[in-house]
ROPA-53937 format. One record per atom (N, C-alpha, C): residue number from 1; atom name; x, y, z. Coordinates in steps of 0.1 Angstrom, whole numbers, m for minus. Layout:
! ROPA-53937
+-----+-------+-------+-------+-------+
! num ! atome !     x !     y !     z !
+-----+-------+-------+-------+-------+
! NUM !    CA !     X !     Y !     Z !
...
+-----+-------+-------+-------+-------+
! end
This chain:
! ROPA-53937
+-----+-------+-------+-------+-------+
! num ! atome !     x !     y !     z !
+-----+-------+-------+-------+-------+
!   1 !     N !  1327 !  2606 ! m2189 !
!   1 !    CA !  1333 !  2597 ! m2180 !
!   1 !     C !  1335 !  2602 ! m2166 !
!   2 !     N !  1328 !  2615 ! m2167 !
!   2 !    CA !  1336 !  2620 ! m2152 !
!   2 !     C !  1328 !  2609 ! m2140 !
!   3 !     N !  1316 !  2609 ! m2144 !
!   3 !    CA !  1307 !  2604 ! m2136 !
!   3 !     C !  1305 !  2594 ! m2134 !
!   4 !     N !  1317 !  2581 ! m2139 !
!   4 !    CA !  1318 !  2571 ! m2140 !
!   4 !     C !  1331 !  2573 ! m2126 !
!   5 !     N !  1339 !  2582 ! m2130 !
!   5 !    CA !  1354 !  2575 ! m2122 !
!   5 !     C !  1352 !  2589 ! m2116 !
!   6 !     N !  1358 !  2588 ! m2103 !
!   6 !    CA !  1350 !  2594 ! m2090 !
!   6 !     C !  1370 !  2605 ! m2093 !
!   7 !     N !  1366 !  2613 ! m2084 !
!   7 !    CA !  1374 !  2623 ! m2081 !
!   7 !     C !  1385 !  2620 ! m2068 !
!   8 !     N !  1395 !  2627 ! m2073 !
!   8 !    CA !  1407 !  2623 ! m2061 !
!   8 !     C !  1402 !  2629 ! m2049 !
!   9 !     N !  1398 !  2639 ! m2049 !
!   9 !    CA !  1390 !  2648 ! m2036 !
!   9 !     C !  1383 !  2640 ! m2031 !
!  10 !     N !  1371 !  2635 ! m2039 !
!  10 !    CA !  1360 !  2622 ! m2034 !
!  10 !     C !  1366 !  2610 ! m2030 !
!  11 !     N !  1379 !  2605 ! m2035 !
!  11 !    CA !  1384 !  2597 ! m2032 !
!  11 !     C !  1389 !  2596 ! m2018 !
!  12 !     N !  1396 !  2608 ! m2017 !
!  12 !    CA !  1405 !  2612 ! m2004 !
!  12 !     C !  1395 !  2614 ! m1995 !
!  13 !     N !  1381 !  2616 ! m1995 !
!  13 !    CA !  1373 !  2622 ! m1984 !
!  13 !     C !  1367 !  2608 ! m1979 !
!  14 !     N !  1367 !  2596 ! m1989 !
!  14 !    CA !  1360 !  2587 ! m1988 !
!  14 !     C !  1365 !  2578 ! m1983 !
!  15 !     N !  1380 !  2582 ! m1987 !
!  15 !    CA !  1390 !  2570 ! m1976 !
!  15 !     C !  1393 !  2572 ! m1964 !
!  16 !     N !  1390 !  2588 ! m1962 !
!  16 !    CA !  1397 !  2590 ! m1944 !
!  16 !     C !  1382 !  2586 ! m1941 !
!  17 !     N !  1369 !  2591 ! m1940 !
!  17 !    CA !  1357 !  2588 ! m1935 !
!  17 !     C !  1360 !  2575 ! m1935 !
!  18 !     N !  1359 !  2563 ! m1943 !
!  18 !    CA !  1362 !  2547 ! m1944 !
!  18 !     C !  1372 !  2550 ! m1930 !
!  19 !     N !  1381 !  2549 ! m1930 !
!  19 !    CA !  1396 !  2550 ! m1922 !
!  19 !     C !  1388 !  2554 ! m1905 !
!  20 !     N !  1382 !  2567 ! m1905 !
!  20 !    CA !  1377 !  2573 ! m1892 !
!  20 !     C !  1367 !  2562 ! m1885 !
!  21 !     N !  1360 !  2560 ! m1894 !
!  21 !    CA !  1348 !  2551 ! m1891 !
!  21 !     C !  1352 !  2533 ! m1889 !
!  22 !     N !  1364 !  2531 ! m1897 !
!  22 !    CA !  1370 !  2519 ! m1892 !
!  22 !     C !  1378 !  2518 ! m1878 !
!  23 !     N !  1385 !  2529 ! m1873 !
!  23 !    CA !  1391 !  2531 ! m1866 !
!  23 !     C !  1380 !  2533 ! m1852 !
!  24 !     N !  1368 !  2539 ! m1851 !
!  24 !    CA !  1362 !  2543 ! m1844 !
!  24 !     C !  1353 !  2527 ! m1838 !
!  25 !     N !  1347 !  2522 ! m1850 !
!  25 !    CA !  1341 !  2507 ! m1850 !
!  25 !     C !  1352 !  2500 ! m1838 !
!  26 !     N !  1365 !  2501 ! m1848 !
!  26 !    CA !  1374 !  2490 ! m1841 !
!  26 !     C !  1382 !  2495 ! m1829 !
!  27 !     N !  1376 !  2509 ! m1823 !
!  27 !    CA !  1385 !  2507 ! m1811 !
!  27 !     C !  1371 !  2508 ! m1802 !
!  28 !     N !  1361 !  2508 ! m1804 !
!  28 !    CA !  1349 !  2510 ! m1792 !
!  28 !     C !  1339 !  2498 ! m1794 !
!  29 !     N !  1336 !  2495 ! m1807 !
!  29 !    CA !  1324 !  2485 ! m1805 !
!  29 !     C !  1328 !  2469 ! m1806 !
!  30 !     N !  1339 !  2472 ! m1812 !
!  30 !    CA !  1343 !  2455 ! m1817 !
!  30 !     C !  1350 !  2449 ! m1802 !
!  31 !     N !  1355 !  2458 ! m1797 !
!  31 !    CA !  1360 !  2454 ! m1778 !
!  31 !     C !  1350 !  2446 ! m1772 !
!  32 !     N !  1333 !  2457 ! m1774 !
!  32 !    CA !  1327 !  2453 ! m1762 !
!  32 !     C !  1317 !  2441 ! m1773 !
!  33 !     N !  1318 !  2439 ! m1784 !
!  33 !    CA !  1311 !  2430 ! m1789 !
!  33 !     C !  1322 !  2411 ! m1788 !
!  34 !     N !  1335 !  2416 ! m1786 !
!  34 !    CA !  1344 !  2403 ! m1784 !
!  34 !     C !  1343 !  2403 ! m1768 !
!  35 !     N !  1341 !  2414 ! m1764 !
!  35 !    CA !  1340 !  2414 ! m1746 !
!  35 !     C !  1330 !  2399 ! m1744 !
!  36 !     N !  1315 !  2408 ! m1745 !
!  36 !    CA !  1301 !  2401 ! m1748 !
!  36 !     C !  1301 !  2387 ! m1755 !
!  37 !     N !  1309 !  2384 ! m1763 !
!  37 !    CA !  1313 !  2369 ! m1772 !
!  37 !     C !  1316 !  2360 ! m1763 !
!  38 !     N !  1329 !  2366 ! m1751 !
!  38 !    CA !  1341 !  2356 ! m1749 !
!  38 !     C !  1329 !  2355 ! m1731 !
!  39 !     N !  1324 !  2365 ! m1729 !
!  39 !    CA !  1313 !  2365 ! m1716 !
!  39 !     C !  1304 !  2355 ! m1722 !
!  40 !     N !  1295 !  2356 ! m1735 !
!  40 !    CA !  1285 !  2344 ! m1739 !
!  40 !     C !  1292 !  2331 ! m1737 !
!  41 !     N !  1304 !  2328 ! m1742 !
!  41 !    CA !  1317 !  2318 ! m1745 !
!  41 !     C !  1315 !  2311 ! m1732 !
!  42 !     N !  1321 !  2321 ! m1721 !
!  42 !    CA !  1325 !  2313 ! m1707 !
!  42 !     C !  1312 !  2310 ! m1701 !
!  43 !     N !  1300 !  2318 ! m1701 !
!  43 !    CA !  1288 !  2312 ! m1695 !
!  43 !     C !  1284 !  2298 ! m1700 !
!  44 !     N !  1284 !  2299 ! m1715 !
!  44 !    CA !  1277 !  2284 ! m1723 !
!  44 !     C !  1284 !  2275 ! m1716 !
!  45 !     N !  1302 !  2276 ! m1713 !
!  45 !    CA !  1314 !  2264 ! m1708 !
!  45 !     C !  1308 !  2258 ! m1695 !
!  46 !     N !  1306 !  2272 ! m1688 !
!  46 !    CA !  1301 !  2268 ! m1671 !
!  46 !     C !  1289 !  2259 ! m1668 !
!  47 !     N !  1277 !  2266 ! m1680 !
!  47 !    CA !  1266 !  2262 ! m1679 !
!  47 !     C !  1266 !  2242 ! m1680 !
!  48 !     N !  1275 !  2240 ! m1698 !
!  48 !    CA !  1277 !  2232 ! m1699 !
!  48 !     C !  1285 !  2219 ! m1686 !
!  49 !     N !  1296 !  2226 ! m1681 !
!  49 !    CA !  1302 !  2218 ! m1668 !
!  49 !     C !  1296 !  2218 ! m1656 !
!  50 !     N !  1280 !  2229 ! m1655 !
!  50 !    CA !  1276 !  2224 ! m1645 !
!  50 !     C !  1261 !  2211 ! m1648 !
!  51 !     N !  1261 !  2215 ! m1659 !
!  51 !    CA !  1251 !  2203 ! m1664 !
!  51 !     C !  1257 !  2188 ! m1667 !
!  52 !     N !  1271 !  2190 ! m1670 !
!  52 !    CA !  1278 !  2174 ! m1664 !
!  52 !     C !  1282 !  2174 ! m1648 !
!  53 !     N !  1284 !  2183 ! m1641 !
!  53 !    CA !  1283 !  2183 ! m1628 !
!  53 !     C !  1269 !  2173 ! m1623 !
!  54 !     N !  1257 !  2181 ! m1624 !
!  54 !    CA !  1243 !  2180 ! m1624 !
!  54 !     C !  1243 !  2166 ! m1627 !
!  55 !     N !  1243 !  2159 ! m1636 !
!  55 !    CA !  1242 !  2148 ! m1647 !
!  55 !     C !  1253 !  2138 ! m1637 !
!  56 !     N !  1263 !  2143 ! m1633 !
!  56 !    CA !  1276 !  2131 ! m1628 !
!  56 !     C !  1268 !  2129 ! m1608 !
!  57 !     N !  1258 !  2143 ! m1607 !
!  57 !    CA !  1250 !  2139 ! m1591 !
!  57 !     C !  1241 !  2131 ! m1591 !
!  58 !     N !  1233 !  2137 ! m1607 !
!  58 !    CA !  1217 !  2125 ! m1603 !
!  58 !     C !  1224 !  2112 ! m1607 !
!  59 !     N !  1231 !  2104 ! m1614 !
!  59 !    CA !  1236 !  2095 ! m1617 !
!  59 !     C !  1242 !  2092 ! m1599 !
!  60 !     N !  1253 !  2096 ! m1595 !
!  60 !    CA !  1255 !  2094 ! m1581 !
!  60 !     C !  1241 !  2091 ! m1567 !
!  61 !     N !  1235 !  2101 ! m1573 !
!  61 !    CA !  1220 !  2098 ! m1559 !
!  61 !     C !  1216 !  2085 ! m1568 !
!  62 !     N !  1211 !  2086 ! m1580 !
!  62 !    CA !  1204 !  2070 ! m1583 !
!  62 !     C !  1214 !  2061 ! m1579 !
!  63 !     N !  1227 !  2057 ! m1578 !
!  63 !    CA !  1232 !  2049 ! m1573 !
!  63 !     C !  1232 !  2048 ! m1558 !
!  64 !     N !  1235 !  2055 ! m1555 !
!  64 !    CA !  1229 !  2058 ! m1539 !
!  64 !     C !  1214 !  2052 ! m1531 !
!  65 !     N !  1207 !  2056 ! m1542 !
!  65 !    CA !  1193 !  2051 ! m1539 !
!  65 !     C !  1192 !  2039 ! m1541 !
!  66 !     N !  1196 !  2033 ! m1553 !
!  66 !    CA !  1196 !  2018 ! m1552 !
!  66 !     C !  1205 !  2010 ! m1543 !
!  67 !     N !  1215 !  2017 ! m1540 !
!  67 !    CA !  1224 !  2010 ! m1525 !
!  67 !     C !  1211 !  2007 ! m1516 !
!  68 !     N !  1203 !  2023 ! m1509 !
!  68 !    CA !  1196 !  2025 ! m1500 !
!  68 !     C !  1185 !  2015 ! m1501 !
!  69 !     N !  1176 !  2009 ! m1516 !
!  69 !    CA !  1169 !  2006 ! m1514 !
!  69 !     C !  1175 !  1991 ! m1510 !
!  70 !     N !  1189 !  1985 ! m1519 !
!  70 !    CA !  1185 !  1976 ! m1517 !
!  70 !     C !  1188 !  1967 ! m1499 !
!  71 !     N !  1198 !  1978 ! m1494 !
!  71 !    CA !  1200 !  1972 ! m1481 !
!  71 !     C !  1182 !  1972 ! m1469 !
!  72 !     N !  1179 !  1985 ! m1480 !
!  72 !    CA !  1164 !  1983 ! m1468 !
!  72 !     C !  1155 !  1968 ! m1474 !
!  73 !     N !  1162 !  1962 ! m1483 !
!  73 !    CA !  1155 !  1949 ! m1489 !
!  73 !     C !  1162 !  1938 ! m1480 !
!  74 !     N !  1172 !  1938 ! m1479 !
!  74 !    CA !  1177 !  1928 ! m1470 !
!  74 !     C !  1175 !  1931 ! m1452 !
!  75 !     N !  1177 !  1944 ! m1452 !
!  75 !    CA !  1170 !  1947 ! m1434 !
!  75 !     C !  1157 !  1945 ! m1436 !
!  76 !     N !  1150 !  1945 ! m1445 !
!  76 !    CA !  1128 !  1937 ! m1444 !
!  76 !     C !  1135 !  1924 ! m1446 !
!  77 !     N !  1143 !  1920 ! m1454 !
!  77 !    CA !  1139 !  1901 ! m1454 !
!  77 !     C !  1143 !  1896 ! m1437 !
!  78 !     N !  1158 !  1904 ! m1431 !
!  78 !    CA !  1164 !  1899 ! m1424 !
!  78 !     C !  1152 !  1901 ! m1407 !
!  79 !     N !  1145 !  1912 ! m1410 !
!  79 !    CA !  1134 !  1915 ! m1401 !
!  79 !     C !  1128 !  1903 ! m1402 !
!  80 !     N !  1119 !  1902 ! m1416 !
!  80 !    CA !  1109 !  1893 ! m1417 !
!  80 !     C !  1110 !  1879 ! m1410 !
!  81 !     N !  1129 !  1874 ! m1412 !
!  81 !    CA !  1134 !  1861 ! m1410 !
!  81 !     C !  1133 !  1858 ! m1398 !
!  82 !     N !  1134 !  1869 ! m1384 !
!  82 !    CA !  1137 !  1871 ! m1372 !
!  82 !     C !  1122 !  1868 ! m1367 !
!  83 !     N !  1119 !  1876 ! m1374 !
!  83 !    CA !  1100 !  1869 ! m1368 !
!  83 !     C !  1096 !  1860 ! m1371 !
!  84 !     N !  1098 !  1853 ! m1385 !
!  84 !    CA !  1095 !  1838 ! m1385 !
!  84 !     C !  1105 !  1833 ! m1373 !
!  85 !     N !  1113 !  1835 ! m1372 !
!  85 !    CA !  1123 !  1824 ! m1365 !
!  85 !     C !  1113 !  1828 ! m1352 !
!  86 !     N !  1110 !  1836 ! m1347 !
!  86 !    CA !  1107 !  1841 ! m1331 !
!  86 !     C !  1093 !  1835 ! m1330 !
!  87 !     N !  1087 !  1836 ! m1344 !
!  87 !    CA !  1068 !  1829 ! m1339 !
!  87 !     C !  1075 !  1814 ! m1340 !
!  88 !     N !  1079 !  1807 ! m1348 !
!  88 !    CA !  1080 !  1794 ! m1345 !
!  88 !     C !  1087 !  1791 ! m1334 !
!  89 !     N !  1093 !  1798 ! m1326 !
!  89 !    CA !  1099 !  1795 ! m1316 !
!  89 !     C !  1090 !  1796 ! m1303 !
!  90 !     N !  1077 !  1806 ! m1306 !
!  90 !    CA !  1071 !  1811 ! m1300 !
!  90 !     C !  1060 !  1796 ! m1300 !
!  91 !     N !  1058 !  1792 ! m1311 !
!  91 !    CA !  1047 !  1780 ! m1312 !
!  91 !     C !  1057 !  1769 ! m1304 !
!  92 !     N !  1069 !  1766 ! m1313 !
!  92 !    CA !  1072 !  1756 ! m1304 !
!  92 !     C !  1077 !  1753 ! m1293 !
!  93 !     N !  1078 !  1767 ! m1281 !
!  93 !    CA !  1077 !  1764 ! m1269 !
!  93 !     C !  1061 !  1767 ! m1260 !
!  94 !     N !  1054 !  1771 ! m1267 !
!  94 !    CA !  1035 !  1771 ! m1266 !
!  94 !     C !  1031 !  1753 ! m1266 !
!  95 !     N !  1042 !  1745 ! m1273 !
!  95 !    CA !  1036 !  1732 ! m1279 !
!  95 !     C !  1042 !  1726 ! m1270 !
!  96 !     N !  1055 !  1727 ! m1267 !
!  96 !    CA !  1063 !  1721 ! m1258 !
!  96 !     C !  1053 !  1723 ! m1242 !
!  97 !     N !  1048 !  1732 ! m1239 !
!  97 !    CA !  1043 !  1740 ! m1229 !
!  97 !     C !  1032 !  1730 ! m1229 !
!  98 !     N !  1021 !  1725 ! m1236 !
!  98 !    CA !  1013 !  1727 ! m1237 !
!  98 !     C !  1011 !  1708 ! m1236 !
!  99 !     N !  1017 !  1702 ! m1243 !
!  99 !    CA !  1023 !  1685 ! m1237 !
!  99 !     C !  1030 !  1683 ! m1225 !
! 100 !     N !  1039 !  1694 ! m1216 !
! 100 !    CA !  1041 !  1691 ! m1204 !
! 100 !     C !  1028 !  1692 ! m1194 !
! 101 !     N !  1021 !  1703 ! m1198 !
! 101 !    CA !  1006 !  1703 ! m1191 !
! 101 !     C !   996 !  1693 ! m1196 !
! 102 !     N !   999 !  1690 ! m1208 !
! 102 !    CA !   989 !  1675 ! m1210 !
! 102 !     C !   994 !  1660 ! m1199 !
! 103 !     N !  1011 !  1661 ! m1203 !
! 103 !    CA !  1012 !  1649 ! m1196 !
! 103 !     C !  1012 !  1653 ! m1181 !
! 104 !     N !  1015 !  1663 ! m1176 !
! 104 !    CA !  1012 !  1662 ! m1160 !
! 104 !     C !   999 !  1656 ! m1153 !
! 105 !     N !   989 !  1664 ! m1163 !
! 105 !    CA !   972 !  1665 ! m1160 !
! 105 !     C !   970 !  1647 ! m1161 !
! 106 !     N !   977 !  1639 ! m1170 !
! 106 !    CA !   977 !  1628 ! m1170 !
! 106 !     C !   981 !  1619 ! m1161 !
! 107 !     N !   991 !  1623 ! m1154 !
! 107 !    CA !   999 !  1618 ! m1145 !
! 107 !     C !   990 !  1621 ! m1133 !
! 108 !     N !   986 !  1631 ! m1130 !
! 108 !    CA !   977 !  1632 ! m1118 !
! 108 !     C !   964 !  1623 ! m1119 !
! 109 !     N !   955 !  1622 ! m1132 !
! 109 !    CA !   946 !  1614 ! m1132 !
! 109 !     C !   945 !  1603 ! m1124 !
! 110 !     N !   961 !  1594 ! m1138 !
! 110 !    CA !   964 !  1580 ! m1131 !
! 110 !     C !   965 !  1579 ! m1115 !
! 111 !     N !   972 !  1589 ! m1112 !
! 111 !    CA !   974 !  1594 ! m1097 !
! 111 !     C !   967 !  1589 ! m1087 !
! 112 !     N !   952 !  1595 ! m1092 !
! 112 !    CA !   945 !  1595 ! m1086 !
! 112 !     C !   935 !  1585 ! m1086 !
! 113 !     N !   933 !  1578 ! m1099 !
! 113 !    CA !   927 !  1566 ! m1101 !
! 113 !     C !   930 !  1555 ! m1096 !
! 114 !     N !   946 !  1556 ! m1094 !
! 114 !    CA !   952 !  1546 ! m1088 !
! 114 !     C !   948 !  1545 ! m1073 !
! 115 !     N !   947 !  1561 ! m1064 !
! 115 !    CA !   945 !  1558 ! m1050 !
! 115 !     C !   928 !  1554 ! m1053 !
! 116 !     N !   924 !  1564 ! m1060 !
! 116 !    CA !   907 !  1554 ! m1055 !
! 116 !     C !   908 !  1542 ! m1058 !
! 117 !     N !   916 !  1535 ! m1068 !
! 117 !    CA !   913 !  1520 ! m1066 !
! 117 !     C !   917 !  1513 ! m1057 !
! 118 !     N !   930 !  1516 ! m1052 !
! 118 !    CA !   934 !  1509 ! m1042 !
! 118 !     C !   925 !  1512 ! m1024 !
! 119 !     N !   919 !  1530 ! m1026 !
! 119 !    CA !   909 !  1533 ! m1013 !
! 119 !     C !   898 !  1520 ! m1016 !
! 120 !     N !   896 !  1516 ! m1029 !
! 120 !    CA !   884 !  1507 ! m1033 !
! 120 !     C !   883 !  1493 ! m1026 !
! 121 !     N !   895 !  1489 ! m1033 !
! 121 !    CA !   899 !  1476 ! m1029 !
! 121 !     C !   898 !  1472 ! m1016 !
! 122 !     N !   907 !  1480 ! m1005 !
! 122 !    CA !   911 !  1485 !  m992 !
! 122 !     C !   892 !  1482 !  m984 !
! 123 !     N !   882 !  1492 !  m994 !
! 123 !    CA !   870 !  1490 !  m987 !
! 123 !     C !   864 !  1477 !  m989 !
! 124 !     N !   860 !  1472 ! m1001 !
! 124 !    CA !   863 !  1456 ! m1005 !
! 124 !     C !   865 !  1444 !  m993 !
! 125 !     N !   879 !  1446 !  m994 !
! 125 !    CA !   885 !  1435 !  m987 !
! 125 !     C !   879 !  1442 !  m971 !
! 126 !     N !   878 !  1453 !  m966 !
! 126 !    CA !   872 !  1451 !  m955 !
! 126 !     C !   856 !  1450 !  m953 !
! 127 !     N !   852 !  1447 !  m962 !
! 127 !    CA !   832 !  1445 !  m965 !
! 127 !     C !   834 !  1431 !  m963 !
! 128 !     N !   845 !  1426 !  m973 !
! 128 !    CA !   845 !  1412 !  m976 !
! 128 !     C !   848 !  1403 !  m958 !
! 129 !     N !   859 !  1409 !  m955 !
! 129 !    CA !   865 !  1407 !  m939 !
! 129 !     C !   849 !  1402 !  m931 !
! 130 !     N !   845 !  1417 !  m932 !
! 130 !    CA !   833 !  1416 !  m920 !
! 130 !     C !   821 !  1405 !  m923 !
! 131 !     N !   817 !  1401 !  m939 !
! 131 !    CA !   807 !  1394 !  m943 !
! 131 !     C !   814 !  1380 !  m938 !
! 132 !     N !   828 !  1375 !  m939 !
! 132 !    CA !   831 !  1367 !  m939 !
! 132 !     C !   831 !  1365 !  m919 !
! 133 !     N !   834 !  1372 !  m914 !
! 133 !    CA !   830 !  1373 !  m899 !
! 133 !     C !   817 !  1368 !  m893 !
! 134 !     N !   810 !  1373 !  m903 !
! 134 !    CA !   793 !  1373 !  m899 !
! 134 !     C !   788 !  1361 !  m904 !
! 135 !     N !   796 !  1352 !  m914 !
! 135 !    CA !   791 !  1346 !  m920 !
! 135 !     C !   797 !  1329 !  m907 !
! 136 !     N !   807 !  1337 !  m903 !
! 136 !    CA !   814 !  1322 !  m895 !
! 136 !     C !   807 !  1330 !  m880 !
! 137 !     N !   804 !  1338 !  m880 !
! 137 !    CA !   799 !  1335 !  m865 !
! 137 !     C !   783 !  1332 !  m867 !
! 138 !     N !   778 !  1330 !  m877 !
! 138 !    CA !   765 !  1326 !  m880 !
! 138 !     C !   764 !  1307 !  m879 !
! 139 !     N !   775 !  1303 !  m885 !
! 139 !    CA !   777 !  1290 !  m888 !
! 139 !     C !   784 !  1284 !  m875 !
! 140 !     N !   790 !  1291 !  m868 !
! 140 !    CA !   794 !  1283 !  m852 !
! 140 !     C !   782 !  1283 !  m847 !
! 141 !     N !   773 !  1295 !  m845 !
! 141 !    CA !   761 !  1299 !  m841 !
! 141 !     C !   753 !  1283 !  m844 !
! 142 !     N !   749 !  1284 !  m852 !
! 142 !    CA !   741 !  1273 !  m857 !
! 142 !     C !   750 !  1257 !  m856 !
! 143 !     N !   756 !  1258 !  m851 !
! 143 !    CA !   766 !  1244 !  m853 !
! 143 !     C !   761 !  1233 !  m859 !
! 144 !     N !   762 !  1233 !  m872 !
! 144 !    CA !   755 !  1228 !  m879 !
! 144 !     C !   762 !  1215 !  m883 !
! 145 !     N !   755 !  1205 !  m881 !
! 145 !    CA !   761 !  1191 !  m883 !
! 145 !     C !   767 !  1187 !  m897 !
! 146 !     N !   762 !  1185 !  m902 !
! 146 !    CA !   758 !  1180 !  m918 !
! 146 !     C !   767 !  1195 !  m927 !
! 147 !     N !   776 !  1189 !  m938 !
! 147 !    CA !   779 !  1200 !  m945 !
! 147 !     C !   772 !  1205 !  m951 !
! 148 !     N !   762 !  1197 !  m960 !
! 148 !    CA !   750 !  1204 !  m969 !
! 148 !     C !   741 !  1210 !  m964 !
! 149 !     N !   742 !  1212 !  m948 !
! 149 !    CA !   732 !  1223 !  m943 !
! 149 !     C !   742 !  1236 !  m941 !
! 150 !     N !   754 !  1234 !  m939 !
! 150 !    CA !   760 !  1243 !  m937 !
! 150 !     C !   764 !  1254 !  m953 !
! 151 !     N !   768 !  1241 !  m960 !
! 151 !    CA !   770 !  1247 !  m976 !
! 151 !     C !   760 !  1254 !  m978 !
! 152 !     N !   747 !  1253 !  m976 !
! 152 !    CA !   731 !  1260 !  m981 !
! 152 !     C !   731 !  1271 !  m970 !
! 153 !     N !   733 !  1272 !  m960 !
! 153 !    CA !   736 !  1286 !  m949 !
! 153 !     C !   744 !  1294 !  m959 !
! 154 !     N !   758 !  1287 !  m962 !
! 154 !    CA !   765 !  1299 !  m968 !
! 154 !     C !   761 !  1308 !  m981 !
! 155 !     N !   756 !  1299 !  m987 !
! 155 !    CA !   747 !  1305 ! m1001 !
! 155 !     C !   738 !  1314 !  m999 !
! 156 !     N !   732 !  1313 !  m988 !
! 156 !    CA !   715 !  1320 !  m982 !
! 156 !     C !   722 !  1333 !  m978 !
! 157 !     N !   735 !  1336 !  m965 !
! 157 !    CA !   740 !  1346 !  m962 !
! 157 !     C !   746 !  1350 !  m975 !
! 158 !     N !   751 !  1345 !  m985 !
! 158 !    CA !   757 !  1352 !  m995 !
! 158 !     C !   747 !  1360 ! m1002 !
! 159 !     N !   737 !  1352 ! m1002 !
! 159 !    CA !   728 !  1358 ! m1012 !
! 159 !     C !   723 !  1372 ! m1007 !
! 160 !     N !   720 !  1371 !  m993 !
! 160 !    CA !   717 !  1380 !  m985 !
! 160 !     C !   722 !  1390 !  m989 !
! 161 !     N !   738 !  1390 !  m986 !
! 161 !    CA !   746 !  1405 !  m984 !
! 161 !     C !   746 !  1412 ! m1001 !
! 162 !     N !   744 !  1401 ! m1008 !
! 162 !    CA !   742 !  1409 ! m1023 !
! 162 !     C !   756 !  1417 ! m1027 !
! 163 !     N !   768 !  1407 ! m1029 !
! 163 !    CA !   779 !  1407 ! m1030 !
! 163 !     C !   779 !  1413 ! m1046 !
+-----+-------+-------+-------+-------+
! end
C-alpha cells in the first residue's frame, strides 16, 4: 500500500511546489492576463459606442440628405414656376406687341386709302368741272335752237370724253 498513499515528505514537497507555483501564477500572470481582459473589455465598449456613434451620423446625414434633396426639389419646381411664369409673360407681351403693330399698320392703311380716295374724288370732280366747262362752252358756242339738238350734242361730247 505504500504505493498507493504517497508519503508526508511527498506530500509536503507537493504542497509547497503547488503553493510556490500558485503564488507565482497569481502574482505575475493572472495581473497581466485580467490587465489584457479589462483592455479587450474597454476596447470592445468603445468600439461598440463608436459604432452607435457611426450608426446615430449616417442616420443623421441621410436625414440631412433628404432635407437637402428635398428643398433642392422645391428650388427646381420654384425655378421651373418662374420660367413658366416669365415665357408666358414673355409670349404675352410678344402678342400684346404684335396686335398693337397689326392694328397701327391697319390704321395707316385706312389712313391712307382714305386720302387716295378723297385725292381721287378731288381729281374727279375736277375732270368732271372742266368736261362740264367744255361741254357749256361748246353748247353757247353752237347756240343751238331746238333742245333735241342740244340734248344729242351733249351725248356726243359725253361719249367723247369717255367718262
Amino acid at each position: 500500500m505504500d504505493i498507493i498513499t504517497p508519503g508526508v515528505g511527498l506530500l509536503f514537497w507537493n504542497t509547497l511546489f503547488f503553493l510556490v507555483v500558485f503564488v507565482i501564477i497569481g502574482m505575475g500572470i493572472v495581473p497581466t492576463i485580467s490587465k489584457a481582459l479589462k483592455n479587450r473589455e474597454e476596447s470592445i465598449d468603445n468600439a461598440l459606442k463608436s459604432a452607435e456613434q457611426a450608426k446615430a451620423d449616417i442616420a443623421q446625414l441621410k436625414a440631412d440628405n433628404e432635407k437637402m434633396k428635398e428643398a433642392a426639389r422645391a428650388e427646381r419646381e420654384e425655378i421651373i414656376n418662374e420660367a413658366k411664369a416669365k415665357a408666358d409673360a414673355m409670349v404675352a407681351e410678344a402678342t400684346e406687341g404684335a396686335k398693337a403693330e397689326a392694328k397701327r399698320i391697319i390704321d395707316e392703311a385706312r389712313a391712307s386709302i382714305e386720302a387716295e380716295k378723297r385725292d381721287a374724288l378731288s381729281e374727279i370732280k375736277g375732270v368732271v368741272a372742266e368736261l362740264s366747262l367744255d361741254i357749256a362752252e361748246k353748247v353757247v358756242r353752237k347756240q343751238l335752237s331746238d333742245d333735241a339738238a342740244q340734248q344729242q350734242l351733249v351725248k356726243e361730247l359725253v361719249a367723247e370724253a369717255k367718262i
